[in-house]
C-alpha positions as CSV (number, residue, x, y, z in Angstrom):
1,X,-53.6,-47.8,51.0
2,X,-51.9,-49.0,48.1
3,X,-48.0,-49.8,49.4
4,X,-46.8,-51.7,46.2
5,X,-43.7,-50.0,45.1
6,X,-43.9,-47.8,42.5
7,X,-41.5,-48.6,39.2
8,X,-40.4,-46.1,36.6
9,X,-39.9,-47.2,33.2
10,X,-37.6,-45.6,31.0
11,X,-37.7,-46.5,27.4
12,X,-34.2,-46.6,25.8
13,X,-33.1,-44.6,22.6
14,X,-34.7,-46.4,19.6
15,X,-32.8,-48.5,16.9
16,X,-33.1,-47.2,13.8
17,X,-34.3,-50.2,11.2
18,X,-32.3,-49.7,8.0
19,X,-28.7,-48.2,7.1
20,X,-30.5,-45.3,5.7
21,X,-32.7,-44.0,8.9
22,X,-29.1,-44.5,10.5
23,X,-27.7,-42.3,7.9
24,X,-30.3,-39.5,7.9
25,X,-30.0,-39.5,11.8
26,X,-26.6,-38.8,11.7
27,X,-27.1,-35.7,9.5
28,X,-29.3,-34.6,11.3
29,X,-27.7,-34.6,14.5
30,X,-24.7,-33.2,12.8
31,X,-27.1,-30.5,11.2
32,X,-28.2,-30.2,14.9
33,X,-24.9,-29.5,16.6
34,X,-22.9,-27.9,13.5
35,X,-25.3,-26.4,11.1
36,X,-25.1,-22.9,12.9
37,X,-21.0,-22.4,12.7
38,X,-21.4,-23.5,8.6
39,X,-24.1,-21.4,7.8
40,X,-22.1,-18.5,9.5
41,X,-18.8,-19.4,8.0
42,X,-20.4,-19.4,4.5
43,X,-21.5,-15.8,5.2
44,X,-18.1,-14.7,6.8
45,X,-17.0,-15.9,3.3
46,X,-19.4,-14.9,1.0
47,X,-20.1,-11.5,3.0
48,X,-18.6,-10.1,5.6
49,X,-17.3,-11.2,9.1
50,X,-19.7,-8.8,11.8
51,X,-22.9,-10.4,9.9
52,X,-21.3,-13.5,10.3
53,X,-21.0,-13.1,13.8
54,X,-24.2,-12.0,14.2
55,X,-25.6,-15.0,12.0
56,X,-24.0,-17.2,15.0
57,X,-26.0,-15.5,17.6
58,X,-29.2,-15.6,15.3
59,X,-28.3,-19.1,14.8
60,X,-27.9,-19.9,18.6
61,X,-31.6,-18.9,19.0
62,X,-33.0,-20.6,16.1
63,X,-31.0,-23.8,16.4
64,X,-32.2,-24.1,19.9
65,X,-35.6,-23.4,19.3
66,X,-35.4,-26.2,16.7
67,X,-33.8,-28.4,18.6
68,X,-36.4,-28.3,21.7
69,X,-39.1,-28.8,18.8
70,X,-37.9,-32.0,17.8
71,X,-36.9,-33.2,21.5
72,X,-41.1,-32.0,22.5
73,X,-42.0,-33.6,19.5
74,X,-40.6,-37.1,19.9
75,X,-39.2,-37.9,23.4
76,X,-42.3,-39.5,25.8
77,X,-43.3,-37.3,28.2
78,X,-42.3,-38.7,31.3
79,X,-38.3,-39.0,30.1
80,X,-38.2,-35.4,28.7
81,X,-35.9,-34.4,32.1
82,X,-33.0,-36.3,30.9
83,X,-30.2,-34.4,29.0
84,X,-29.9,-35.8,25.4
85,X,-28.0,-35.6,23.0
86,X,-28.1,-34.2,19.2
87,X,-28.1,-37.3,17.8
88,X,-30.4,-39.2,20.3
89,X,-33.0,-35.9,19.5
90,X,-32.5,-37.1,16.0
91,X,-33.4,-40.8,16.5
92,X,-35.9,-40.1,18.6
93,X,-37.8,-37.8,16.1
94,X,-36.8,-40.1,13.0
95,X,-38.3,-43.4,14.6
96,X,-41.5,-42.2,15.6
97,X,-41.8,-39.5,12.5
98,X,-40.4,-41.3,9.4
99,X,-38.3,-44.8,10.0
100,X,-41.4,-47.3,11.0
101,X,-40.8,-50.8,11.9
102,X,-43.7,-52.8,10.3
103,X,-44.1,-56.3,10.9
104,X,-44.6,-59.0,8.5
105,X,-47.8,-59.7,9.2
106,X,-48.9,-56.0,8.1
107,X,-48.3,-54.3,4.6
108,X,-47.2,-50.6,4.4
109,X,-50.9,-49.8,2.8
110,X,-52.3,-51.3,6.3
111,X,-50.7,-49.1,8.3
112,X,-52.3,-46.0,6.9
């Protein structure tokens, strides 16, 4: 039998290269946590206040179905148990979607 220990590794949230990647994440995990209540108070505004209310409940749904989209998408597979954050859902899916590190020995056209 095979008695060395076994050890977990768990990757840490990703670093996001440039000031822009940082910026986008941090929309989006605003857009993440807070999109719902402003989409429902521009409706309660522009419309009426019991379709507003039933926006947020629509929302609740749709935001959490998005939200468990971008965590499935992006997080490895063996840390998905962990509770995470808007944000980290959002620098998760933006590192390995859209914000690349590339090294200097490889150009951008190399990589595709």
């Amino acid at each position: 039998m095979n008695n060395d220990p076994f050890t977990f590794h768990i990757d840490p949230t990703p670093t996001l290269p440039t000031r822009q990647c940082r910026l986008l994440a941090r929309l989006l995990g605003w857009g993440l946590s807070y999109g719902n209540y402003l989409i429902a108070a521009i409706i309660w505004w522009k419309v009426d206040w019991f379709i507003a209310i039933g926006t947020v409940l629509l929302g609740f749904i749709l935001f959490g179905i998005l939200r468990s989209k971008l965590r499935n998408d992006s997080i490895p597979v063996s840390q998905r148990e962990y509770a995470y954050d808007d944000y980290a859902i959002a620098t998760w899916y933006l590192s390995r979607n859209t914000c690349f590190r590339t090294s200097s020995k490889q150009s951008p056209d190399e990589l595709r």
